[in-house]
C-alpha positions in Angstrom: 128.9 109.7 113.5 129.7 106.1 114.2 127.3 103.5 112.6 124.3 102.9 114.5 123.2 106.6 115.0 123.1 108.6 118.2 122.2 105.4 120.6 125.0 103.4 119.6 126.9 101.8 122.4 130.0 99.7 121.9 130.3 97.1 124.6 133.9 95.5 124.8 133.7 91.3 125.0 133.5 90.1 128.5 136.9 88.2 130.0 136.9 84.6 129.5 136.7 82.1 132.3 138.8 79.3 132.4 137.2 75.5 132.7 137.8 74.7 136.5 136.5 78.1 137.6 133.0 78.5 138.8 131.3 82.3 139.2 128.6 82.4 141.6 125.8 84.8 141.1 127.6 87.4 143.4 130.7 86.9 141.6 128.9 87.6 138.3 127.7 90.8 139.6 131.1 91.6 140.4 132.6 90.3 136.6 129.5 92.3 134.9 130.4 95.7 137.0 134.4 95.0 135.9 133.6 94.5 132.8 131.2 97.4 131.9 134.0 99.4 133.9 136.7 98.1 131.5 134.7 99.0 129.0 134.0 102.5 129.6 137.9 102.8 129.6 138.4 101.0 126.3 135.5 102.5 124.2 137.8 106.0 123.8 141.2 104.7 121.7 140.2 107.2 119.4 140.3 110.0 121.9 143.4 108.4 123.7 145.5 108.9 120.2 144.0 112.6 119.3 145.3 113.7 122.7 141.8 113.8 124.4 141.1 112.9 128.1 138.9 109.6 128.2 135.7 110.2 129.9 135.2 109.0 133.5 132.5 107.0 134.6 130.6 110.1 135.4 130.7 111.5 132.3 129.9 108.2 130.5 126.2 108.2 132.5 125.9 111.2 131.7 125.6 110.7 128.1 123.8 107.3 128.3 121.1 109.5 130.5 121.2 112.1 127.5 120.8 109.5 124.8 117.8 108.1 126.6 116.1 111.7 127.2 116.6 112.1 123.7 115.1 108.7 122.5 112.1 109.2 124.5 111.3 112.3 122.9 111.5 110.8 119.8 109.7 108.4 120.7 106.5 110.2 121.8 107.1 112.3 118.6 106.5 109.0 116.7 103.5 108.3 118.9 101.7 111.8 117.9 102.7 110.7 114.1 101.2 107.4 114.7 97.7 108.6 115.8 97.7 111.7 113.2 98.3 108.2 110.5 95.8 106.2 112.3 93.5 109.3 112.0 94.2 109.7 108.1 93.8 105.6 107.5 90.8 105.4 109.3 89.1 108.5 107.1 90.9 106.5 103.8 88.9 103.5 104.8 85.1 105.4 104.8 86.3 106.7 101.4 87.1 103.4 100.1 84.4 101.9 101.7 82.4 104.7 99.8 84.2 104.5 96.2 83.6 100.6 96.5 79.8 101.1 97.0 80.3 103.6 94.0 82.0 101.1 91.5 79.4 98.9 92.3 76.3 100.6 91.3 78.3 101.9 88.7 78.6 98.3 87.5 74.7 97.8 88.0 74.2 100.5 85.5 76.6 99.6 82.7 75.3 96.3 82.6 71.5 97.3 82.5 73.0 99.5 79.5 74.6 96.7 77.9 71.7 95.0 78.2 69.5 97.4 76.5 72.3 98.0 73.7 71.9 94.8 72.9 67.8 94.9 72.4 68.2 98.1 70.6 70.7 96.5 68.1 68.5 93.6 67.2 65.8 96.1 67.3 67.5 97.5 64.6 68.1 94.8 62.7 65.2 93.7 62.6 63.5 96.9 61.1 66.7 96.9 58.4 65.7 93.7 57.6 61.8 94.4 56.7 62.5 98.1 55.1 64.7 96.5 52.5 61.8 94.0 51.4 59.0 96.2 51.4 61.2 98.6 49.8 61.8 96.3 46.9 58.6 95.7 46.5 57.5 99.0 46.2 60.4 100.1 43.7 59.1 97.4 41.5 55.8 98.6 41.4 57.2 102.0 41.0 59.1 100.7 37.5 55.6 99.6 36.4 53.2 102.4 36.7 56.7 104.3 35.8 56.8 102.8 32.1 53.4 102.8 31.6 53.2 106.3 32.3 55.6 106.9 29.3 53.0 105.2 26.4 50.7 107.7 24.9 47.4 107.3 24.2 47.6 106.7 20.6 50.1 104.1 21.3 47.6 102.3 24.0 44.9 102.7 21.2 47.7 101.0 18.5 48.3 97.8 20.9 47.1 94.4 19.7 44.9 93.7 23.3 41.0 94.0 22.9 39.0 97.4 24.3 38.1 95.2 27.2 41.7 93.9 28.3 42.6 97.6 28.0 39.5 99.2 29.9 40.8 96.1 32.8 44.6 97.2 32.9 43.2 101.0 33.7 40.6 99.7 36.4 43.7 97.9 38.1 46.0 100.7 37.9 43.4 102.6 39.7 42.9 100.5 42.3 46.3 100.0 43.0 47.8 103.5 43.0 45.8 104.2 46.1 47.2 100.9 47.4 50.8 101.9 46.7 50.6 105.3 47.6 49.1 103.9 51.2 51.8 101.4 51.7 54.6 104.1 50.8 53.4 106.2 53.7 53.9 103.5 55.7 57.2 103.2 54.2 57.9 106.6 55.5 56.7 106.1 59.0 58.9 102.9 59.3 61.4 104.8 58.3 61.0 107.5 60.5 60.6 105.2 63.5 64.3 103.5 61.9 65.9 106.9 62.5 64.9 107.1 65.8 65.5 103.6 66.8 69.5 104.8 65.9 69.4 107.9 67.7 68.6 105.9 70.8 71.2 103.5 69.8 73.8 106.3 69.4 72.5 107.5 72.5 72.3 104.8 74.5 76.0 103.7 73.2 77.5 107.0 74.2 75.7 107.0 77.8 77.2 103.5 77.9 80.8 104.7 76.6 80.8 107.3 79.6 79.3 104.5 82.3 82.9 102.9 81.5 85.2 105.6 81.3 83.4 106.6 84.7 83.7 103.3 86.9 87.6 102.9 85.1 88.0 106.3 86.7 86.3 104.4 90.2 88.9 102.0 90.0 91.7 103.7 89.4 90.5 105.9 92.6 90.5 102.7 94.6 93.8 101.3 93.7 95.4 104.8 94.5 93.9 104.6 97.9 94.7 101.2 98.5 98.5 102.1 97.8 97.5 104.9 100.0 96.5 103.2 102.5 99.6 100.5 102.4 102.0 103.4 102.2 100.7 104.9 105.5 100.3 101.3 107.2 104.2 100.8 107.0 105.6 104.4 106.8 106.8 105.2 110.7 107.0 101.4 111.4 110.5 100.7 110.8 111.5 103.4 112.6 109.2 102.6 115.6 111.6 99.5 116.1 114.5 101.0 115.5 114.1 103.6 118.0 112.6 101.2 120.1 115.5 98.7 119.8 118.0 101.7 120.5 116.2 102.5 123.4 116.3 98.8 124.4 120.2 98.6 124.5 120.4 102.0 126.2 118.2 100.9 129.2 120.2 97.3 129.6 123.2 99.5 128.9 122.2 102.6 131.6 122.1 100.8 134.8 123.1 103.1 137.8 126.7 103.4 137.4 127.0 104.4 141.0 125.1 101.9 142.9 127.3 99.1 140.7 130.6 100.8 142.1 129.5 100.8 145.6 128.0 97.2 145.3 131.4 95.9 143.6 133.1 95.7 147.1 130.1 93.9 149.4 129.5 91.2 146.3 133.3 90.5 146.1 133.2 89.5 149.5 130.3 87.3 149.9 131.0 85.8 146.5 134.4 83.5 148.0 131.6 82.2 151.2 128.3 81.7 148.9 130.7 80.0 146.0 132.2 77.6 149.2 128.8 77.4 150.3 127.4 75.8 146.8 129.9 73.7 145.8 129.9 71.9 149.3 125.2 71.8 148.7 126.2 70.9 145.3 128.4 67.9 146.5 126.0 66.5 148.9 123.1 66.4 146.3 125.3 64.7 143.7 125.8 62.0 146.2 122.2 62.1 146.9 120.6 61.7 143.2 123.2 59.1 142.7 122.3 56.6 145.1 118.3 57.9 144.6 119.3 56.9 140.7 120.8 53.6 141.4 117.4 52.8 143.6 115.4 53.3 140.6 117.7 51.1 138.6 117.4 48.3 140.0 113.6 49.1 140.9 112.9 49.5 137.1 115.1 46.1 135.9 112.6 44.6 138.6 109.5 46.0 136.9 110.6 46.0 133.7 109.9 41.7 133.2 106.1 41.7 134.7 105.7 45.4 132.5 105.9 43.0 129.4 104.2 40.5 130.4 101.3 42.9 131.1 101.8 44.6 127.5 101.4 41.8 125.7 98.5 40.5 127.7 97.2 44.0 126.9 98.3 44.7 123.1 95.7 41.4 122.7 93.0 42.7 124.1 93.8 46.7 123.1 93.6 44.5 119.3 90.2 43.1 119.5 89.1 46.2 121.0 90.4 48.4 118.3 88.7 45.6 115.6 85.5 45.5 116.7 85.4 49.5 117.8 86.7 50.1 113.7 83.6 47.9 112.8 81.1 50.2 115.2 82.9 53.2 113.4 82.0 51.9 110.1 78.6 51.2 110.4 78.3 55.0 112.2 79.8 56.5 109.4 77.5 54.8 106.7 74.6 55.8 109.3 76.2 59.4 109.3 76.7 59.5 105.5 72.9 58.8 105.1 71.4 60.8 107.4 73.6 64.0 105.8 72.5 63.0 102.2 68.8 63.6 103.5 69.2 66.8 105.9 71.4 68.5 102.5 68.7 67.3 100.2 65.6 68.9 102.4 67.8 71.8 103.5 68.3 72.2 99.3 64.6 72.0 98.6 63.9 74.8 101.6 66.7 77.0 100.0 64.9 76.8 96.5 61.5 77.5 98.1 63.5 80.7 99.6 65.1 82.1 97.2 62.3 81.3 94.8 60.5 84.1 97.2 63.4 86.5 98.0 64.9 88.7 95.5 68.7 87.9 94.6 69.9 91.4 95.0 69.3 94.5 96.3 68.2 97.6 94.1 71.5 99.7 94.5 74.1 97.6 95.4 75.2 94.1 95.8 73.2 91.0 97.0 72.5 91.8 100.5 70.9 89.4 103.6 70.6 90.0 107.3 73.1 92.1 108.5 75.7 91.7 105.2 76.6 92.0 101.8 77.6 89.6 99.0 81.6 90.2 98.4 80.5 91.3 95.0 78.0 92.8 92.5 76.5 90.2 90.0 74.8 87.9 88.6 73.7 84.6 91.1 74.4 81.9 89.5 74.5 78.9 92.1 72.9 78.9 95.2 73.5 76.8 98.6 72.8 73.3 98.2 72.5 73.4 94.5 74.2 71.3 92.0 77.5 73.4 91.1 78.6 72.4 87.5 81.0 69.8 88.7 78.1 68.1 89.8 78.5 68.7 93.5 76.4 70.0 96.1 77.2 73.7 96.2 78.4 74.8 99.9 78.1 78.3 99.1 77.2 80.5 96.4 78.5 81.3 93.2 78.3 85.0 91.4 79.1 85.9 88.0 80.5 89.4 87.9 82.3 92.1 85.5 86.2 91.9 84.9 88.1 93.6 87.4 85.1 93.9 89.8 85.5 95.0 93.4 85.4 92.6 96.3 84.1 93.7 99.7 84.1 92.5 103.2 80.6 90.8 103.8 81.0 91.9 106.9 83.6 93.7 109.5 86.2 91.1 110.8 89.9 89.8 110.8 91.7 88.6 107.6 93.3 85.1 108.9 94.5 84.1 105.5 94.8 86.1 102.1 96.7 84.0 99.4 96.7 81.1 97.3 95.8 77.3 98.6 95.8 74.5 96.7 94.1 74.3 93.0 91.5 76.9 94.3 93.8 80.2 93.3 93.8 83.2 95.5 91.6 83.3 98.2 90.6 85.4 101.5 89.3 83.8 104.5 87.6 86.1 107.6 87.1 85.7 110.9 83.6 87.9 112.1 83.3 86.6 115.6 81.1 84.4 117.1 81.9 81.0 115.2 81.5 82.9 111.6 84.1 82.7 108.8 84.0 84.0 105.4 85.5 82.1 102.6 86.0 84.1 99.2 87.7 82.3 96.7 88.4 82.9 92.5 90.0 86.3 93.1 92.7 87.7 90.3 94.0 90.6 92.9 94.2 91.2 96.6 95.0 94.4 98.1 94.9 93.9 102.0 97.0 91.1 104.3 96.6 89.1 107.1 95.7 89.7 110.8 94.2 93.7 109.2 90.9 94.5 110.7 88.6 95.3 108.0 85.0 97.3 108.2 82.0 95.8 106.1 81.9 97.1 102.7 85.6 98.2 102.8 87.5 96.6 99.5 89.4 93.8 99.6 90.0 92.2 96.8 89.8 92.8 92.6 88.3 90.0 90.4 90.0 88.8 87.2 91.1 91.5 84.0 89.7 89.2 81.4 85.9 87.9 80.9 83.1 87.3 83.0 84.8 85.7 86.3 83.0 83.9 89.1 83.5 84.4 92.5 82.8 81.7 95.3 81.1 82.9 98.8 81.0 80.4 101.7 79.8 81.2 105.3 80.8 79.5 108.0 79.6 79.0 111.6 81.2 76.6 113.8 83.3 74.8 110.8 80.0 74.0 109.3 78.7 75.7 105.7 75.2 77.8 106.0 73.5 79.9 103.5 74.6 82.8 102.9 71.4 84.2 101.5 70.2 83.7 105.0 73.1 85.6 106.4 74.5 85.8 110.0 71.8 84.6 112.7 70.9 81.8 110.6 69.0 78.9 112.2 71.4 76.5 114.0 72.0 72.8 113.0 73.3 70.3 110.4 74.8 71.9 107.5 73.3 75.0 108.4 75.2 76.4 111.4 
C-alpha cells in the first residue's frame, strides 16, 4: 500500500499560468475541473506500464466515495473508544481522588507515631538513666552487709572497737536492711515498668515501620494511576487526527465528479465575457483612485503645515499636563501605600484573632475551610498576613509537610499554568470560577498539565523526596490575595477579595 494508508490521494501540480494572463473566478472553476481531470488520468503510470486499463472518472468517485464510507466508520468506531476511555478516566479520577485522601490520613498517623516514638525514647532514657544510679547505690550497700556477713562472732568479739561501738554497728545494720530490702523492691518495680516501657517502644516502632511501608505502598498506587491516567488521555488521540485529517483531504478531494463535468462547458463560456467585463471595471477604478489619491495629496501637503503648528502648540501643553498629573499620581500612591499598610495590618490582627479560635486542621484529613481543602496535609506554619521568614507580609499560607507528600486540588477547576516561573520553582496555578485562583507553589513533582479540568481532592502534584518541604497556598479573587483559612465566599474588599 502506498504511503499514507487507505485515504491517500495523489493530486498532480496544477498548470502554471503565465504573467500577462488573468483567470477569472469562472475560469478557475474551469482550470480546477481540468486539472483534477488530468489528474485522475496521471495518477495510474503504474497501471499504464503493468498493462492495466486506467480507471475512468467513474471509477475514480467511486473509490473516493468508498474511502470516505470507510473513514467514517472508523471514525464513529473511535468515538465509541473515546467515551468507553472517558468512562474509565473518569472512574481513575474517584480512585485517585480516594488513594490521595488515603495517603493523607496515612501521613496524619505516621506522624502522630513519630511523635510518640520520640516521647517513648526519652522516656526510656530517662528511666536508664536513674536505674543505673540507684542500682549503684544499692550494689554498694550490698558489698557491705556482704563482707560483714563473712566475720564470725569470735572475730567481732576479737576487734579492737569498744562493746558499745559494736552494739551501734548491729543497731544500724538493723535498721538499714529493712531500708535496703524496701528500696530493692522498688528496684524491681522500676525495672519492671523499664521492660514495659520497651515493649511499647518495640511496639510502637513496628506499628510505625508498617504506617511507612503502607503509605509507600499509597504512593506507589497513585503514580501508577497517574501514568494510568496519562496513558489513556493520549492513547486514541493521534489517531483521531489522523483519521480526521484523511477524511479532510478526501472531502476537499470528493467533490461531485459529475456536476464538475457538466459545469466545465457553461463556466468556459461565461469566463471570456465576465474576464472582459472586469478588466474594463477594473480600468475605470484605477483611473478613479488615482485622481481620488492625487486629491488627497495635495489636500494632506495643505494640512500637513497648520498640523505642526497645532502639535507643537499641543506637545507644550500635553507636557505640563503630564508634569503636574505625575505629581497628583505621586502623592495618590503615597496616600494608597498608607492606607494598605493599615487595612493589611488590621486585616492581620483579625486573622490572628481567627485562627487563634479555629482549629488548623481537620481531624481526618488535611486543613479544610468553607467549601475546600488545603493542597496538602501538615503542619501550618505561616498564616495570611503574618510575617513570612523573609520578613514580609505573608499573602497566603505556608505548610510544612512530609517528603514526597500529595498535593490536591483545593478545589475543582482548570489548570492555566503548571511549571516553573521565575526563582519560585515549580508551581500550579487554578482557575475555580467566579474571580478565584489558586496559586500552589514549592512543588518537587507535577503529574497533570494545562487547560485539564480537575475535581477537588483529585492529586496534582508530589512535594519534594528529601526533608521536611513547605508548600505555599495563595487564594485569589479578583487579582487580589484573601485568606485562605476563610476559604471561598470570603468577605469582599481590600486585600481580602
Amino acid at each position: 500500500m502506498a504511503p499514507g494508508g487507505p485515504f491517500a490521494f495523489d493530486a498532480p501540480s496544477p498548470p502554471r499560468v503565465s504573467g500577462g494572463e488573468r483567470v477569472s473566478g469562472a475560469g478557475e472553476g474551469i482550470l480546477a475541473g481540468f486539472v483534477v481531470i488530468t489528474g485522475l488520468v496521471l495518477v495510474q503510470p503504474a497501471n499504464a506500464q503493468s498493462g492495466a486499463q486506467p480507471d475512468g472518472p467513474k471509477d475514480t468517485l467511486k473509490r473516493v466515495e468508498q474511502q470516505l464510507q470507510t473513514g467514517k466508520q472508523r471514525q464513529q468506531q473511535l468515538e465509541r473508544q473515546s467515551q468507553a476511555l472517558q468512562t474509565e478516566l473518569e472512574d481513575l479520577r474517584g480512585r485517585l481522588i480516594a488513594l490521595a485522601d488515603q495517603a493523607q490520613g496515612q501521613e496524619q498517623a505516621l506522624d502522630q507515631l513519630e511523635d510518640s516514638l520520640t516521647a517513648l525514647e526519652a522516656e526510656e532514657r530517662e528511666r536508664s538513666a536513674s536505674l543505673d544510679g540507684e542500682r549503684q547505690q544499692i550494689a554498694t550497700l550490698l558489698g557491705a552487709l556482704q563482707r560483714l556477713a563473712r566475720i564470725p562472732p569470735e572475730a567481732a568479739l576479737a576487734r579492737p572497737e569498744s562493746p558499745v561501738d559494736t552494739l551501734r554497728s548491729a543497731l544500724l545494720l538493723r535498721d538499714a536492711v529493712p531500708a535496703l530490702r524496701a528500696r530493692a523492691d522498688a528496684l524491681a518495680q522500676a525495672l519492671t515498668a523499664l521492660a514495659d516501657t520497651r515493649g511499647k517502644l518495640v511496639d510502637r516502632r513496628s506499628k510505625a515501620l508498617a504506617a511507612r511501608v503502607a503509605l509507600a505502598e499509597k504512593q506507589s498506587e497513585m503514580n501508577r494511576l497517574i501514568a494510568r491516567r496519562e496513558e489513556l488521555s493520549r492513547q486514541t488521540e493521534e489517531e483521531r487526527v489522523r483519521v480526521g485529517q484523511r477524511m479532510a483531504d478526501l472531502s476537499g478531494q470528493a467533490v461531485d465528479l459529475r456536476q464538475l463535468m457538466e459545469r466545465i462547458e457553461a463556466e468556459r463560456r461565461a469566463a471570456a465575457e465576465a474576464a472582459a467585463r472586469r478588466e474594463a471595471e477594473r480600468i475605470e477604478a484605477e483611473r478613479r483612485e488615482a485622481a481620488r489619491r492625487e486629491a488627497e495629496k495635495r489636500e494632506a501637503e495643505r494640512r500637513l503645515a497648520a498640523r505642526k503648528e497645532a502639535e507643537r502648540k499641543d506637545a507644550e501643553r500635553k507636557l505640563a499636563d503630564l508634569r503636574a498629573a505625575e505629581q497628583k499620581l505621586a502623592e495618590q500612591k503615597a496616600a494608597e501605600e498608607q492606607r494598605t499598610k493599615e487595612e493589611t495590618a488590621r486585616e492581620a490582627a483579625r486573622e490572628r484573632d481567627l485562627a487563634a479560635r479555629a482549629p488548623n486542621r481537620a481531624a481526618d484529613g488535611p486543613p479544610a475551610a468553607a467549601g475546600m481543602v488545603l493542597p496538602a496535609a501538615g503542619r501550618l506554619t505561616t498564616r495570611f498576613g503574618e510575617a513570612d521568614r523573609f520578613g514580609a507580609t505573608s499573602r497566603g499560607v505556608t505548610v510544612q509537610t512530609r517528603a514526597a507528600a500529595a498535593v490536591v486540588a483545593p478545589r475543582s477547576g482548570t489548570i492555566v499554568f503548571a511549571g516553573p516561573f521565575k526563582g519560585y520553582g515549580l508551581i500550579l496555578i487554578v482557575e475555580h470560577g467566579n474571580g478565584y485562583h489558586s496559586l500552589i507553589a514549592g512543588l518537587g513533582r507535577i503529574d497533570t498539565a494545562v487547560g485539564r479540568k480537575v475535581a477537588s481532592g483529585e492529586p496534582l502534584a508530589v512535594m519534594p523526596p528529601d526533608g521536611n518541604p513547605d508548600l505555599y497556598f495563595e487564594l485569589r479573587r479578583n487579582g487580589q490575595p484573601i485568606n485562605p483559612q476563610r476559604g471561598f465566599g470570603a468577605p469582599e474588599g481590600k486585600g481580602q477579595g
